[in-house]
Structures are given as C-alpha cells and as structure tokens.
GUROVEX-452331 format. One line per field, with one value per residue: residue number from 1; residue in three letters; z, x, y of N, C-alpha, C in turn; chain. Coordinates in steps of 0.05 Angstrom, whole numbers. Each point is the difference from the previous one (the first is absolute). Layout:
N
pos <- (NUM;...)
code <- (ALA;...)
npz <- (Z;...)
npx <- (X;...)
npy <- (Y;...)
capz <- (Z;...)
capx <- (X;...)
capy <- (Y;...)
cpz <- (Z;...)
cpx <- (X;...)
cpy <- (Y;...)
unit <- (A;...)
***
This chain:
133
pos <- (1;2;3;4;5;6;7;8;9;10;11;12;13;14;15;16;17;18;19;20;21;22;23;24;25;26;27;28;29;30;31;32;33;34;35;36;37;38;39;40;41;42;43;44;45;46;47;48;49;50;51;52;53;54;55;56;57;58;59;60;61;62;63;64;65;66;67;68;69;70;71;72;73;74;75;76;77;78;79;80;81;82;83;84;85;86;87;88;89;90;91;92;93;94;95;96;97;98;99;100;101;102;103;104;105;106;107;108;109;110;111;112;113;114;115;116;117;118;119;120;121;122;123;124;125;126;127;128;129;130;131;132;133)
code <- (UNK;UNK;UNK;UNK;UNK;UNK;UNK;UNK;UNK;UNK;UNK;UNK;UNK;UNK;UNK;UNK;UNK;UNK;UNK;UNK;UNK;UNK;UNK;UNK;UNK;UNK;UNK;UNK;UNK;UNK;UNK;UNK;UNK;UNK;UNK;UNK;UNK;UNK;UNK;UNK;UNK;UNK;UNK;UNK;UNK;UNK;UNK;UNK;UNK;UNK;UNK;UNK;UNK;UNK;UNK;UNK;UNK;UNK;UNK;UNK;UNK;UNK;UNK;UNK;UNK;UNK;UNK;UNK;UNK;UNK;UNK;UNK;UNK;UNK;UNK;UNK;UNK;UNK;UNK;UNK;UNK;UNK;UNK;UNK;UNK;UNK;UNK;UNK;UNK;UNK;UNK;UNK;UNK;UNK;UNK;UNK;UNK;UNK;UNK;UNK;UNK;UNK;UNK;UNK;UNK;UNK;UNK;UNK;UNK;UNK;UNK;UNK;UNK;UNK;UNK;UNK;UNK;UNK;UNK;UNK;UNK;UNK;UNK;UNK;UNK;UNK;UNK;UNK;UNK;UNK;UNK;UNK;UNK)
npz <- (0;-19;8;1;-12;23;0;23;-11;9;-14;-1;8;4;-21;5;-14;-11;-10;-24;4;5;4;-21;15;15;6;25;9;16;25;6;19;8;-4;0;27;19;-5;6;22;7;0;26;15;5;10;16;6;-4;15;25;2;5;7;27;9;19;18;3;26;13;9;25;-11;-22;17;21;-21;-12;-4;-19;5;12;-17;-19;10;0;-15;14;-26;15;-26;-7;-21;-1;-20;10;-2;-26;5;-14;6;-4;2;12;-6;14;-24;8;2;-17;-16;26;3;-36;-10;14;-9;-23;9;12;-31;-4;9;-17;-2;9;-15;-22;4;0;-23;-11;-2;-6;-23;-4;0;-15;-13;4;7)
npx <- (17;-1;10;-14;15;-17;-10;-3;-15;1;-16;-5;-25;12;-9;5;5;2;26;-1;27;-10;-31;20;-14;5;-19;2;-31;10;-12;19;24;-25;-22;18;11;-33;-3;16;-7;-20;6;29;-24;-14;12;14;-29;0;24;4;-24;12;19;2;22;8;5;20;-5;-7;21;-9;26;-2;-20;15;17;-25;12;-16;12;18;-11;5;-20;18;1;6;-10;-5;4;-21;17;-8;-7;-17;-25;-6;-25;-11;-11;-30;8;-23;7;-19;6;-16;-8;-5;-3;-22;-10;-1;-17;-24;0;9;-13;-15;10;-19;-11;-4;5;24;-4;-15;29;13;-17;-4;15;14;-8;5;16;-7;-15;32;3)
npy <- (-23;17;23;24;24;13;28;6;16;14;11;33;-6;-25;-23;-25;7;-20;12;-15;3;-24;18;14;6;-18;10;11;-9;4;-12;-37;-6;-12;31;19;-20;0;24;5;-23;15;27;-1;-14;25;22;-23;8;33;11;-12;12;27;-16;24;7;-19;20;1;-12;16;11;4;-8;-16;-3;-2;-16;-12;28;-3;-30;29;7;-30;-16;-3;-14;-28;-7;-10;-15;-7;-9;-30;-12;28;-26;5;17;-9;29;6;39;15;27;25;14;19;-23;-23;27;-6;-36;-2;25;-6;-15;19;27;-30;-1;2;-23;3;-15;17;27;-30;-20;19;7;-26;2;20;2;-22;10;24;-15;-15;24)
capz <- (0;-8;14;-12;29;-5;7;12;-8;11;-4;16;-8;-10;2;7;-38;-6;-25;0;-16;-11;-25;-8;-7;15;30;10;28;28;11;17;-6;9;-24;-23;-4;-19;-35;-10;-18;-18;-22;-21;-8;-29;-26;-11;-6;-25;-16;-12;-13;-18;-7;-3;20;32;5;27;12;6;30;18;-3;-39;-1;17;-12;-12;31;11;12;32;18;11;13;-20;10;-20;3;-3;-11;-12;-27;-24;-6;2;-27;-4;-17;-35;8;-20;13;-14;13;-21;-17;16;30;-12;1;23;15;-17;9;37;-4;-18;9;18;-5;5;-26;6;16;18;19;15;12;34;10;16;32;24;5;16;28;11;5;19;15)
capx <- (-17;16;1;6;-9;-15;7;-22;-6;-17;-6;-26;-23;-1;-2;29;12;23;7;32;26;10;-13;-20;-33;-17;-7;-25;8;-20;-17;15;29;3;-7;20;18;-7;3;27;-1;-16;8;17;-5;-17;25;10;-12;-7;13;-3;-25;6;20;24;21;-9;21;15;-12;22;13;-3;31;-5;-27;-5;26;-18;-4;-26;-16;15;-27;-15;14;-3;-16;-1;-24;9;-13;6;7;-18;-23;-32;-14;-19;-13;-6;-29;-14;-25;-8;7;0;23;17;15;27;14;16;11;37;26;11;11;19;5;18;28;-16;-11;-37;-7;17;-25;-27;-6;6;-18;-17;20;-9;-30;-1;20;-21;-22;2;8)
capy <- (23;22;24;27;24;13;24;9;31;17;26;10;-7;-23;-29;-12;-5;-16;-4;-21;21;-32;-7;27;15;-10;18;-6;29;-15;22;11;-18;-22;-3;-2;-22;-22;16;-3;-17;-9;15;-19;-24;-4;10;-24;-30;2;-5;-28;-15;6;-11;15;-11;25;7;-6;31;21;1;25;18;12;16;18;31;26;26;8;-17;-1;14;-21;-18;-26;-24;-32;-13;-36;-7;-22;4;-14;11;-10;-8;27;-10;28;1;4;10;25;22;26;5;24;-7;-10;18;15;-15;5;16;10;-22;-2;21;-9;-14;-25;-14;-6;-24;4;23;1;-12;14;15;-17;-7;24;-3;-22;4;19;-17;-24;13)
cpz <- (0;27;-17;20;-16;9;13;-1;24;-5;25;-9;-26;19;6;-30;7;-29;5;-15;-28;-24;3;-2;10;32;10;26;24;13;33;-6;-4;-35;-24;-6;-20;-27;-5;-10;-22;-33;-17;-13;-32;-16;-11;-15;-32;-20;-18;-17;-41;-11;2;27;19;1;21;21;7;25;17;-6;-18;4;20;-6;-15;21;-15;10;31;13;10;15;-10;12;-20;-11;-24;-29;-15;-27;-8;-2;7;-15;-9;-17;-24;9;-26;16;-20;11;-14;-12;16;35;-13;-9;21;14;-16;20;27;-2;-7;20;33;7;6;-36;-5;19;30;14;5;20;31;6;15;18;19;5;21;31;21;9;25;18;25)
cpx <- (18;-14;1;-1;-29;10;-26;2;-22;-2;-15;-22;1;2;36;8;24;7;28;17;8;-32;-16;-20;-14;-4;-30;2;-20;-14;12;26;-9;-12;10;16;-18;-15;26;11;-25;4;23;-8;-11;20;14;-11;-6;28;11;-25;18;26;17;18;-1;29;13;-6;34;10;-8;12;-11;-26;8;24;-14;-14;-32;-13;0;-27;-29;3;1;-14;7;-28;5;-20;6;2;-13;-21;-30;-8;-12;-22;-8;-32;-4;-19;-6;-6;-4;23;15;7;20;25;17;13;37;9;14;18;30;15;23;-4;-17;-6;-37;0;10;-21;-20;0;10;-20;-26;12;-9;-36;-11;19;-15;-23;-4;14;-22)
cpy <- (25;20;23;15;14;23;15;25;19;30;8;-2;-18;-23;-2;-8;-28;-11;-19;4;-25;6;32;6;-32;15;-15;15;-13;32;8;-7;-39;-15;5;-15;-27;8;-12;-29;-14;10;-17;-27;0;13;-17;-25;11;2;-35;-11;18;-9;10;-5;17;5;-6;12;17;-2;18;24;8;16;32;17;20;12;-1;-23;-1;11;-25;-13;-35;-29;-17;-2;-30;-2;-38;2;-14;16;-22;-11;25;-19;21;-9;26;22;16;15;22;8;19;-4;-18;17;18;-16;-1;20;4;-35;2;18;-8;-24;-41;-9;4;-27;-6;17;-7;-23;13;17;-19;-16;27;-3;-27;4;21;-13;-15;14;12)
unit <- (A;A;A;A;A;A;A;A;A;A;A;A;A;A;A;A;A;A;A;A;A;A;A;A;A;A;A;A;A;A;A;A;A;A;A;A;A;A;A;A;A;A;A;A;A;A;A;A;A;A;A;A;A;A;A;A;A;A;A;A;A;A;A;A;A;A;A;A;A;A;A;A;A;A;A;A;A;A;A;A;A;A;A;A;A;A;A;A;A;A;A;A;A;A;A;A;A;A;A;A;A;A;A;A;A;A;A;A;A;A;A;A;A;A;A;A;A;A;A;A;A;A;A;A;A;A;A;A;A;A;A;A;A)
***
C-alpha cells in the first residue's frame, strides 16, 4: 500500500482545503481537521482509481523533504494518506441525465482535475456518508 502526503490548507472563512504535491489539481476540502483527512483519502482513492481505469501511471509518491523544500507547502500541515493501488472492479452503467447538468457535472469535473466517473462516484459517496452520518 503506497503513502502520499496530503497538504492541509486553512484560509479565513473557509472549509479545511487538502491538495497532493504527487497529483495536480486533485483537492478536496473537509468541514473540520478529522474531515478533511477522510476527504482526503477518499479524494485520492477515486483520483487514482480513475487514473488507472484510464491507463495512465501513478507516480511515486514524494518525500516529506522533497514536498516541504517548497516554501509554499511550509504553511500546511502535512499528512500520510495510505492508498491501495489495484484497482476496483468498475462496472460500465448506462444513465440519463439532463444535457445541461451533464455539462456542469464535465466541467466542475475537468476544472478539478477529476474524471466524469471519478466526480460522480465521490459525489455519491459524500452523499451516502452525509446520510449515514
């Protein structure tokens, strides 16, 4: 089971932001620290599960050292978040969906850094987690 760092972000009048220095424009953001950690691995899970469903190579993760020599990552606080590399079974399901929410689900999709199938499946994960919460 591979390790990445996550980077825990806090603005004023924001959510807890966590972005990974090892996969560009994958982010996600909790509501407190306990929740951004499990955003955080949930986010990498599906960021990885889509790069592999797409055939492309994960990266090595990075060192504490190699992430925290970049002075703008000194302001996070970092975190392991453990992932598993194989890949999930996926299945190829069949929906339908108005044109102009399919349109908004691409871009806020593309925009970070997700797959269509990556966003809608964390988005029914959050939806189901909220639920059983």
């Amino acid at each position: 089971m591979r390790q990445y760092i996550g980077l825990i972000h806090k603005e004023a009048h924001s959510d807890f932001g966590v972005s990974f220095p090892d996969f560009p424009g994958a982010i996600t953001a909790g509501i407190d620290l306990d929740d951004a950690r499990r955003m955080a691995e949930e986010a990498l899970a599906l960021h990885i599960d889509g790069l592999i469903e797409d055939g492309e190579a994960l990266p090595e993760p990075s060192t504490l050292e190699q992430v925290m020599n970049n002075e703008q990552n000194r302001s996070a606080v970092a975190i392991l978040v453990a992932v598993r590399t194989e890949p999930r079974q996926s299945v190829r399901i069949n929906i339908t969906l108005p044109k102009d929410i399919l349109t908004e689900i691409d871009a806020f999709a593309a925009a970070h850094g997700y797959t269509r199938s990556g966003f809608l499946a964390q988005a029914a994960k959050k939806a189901i987690n909220s639920e059983a919460a």
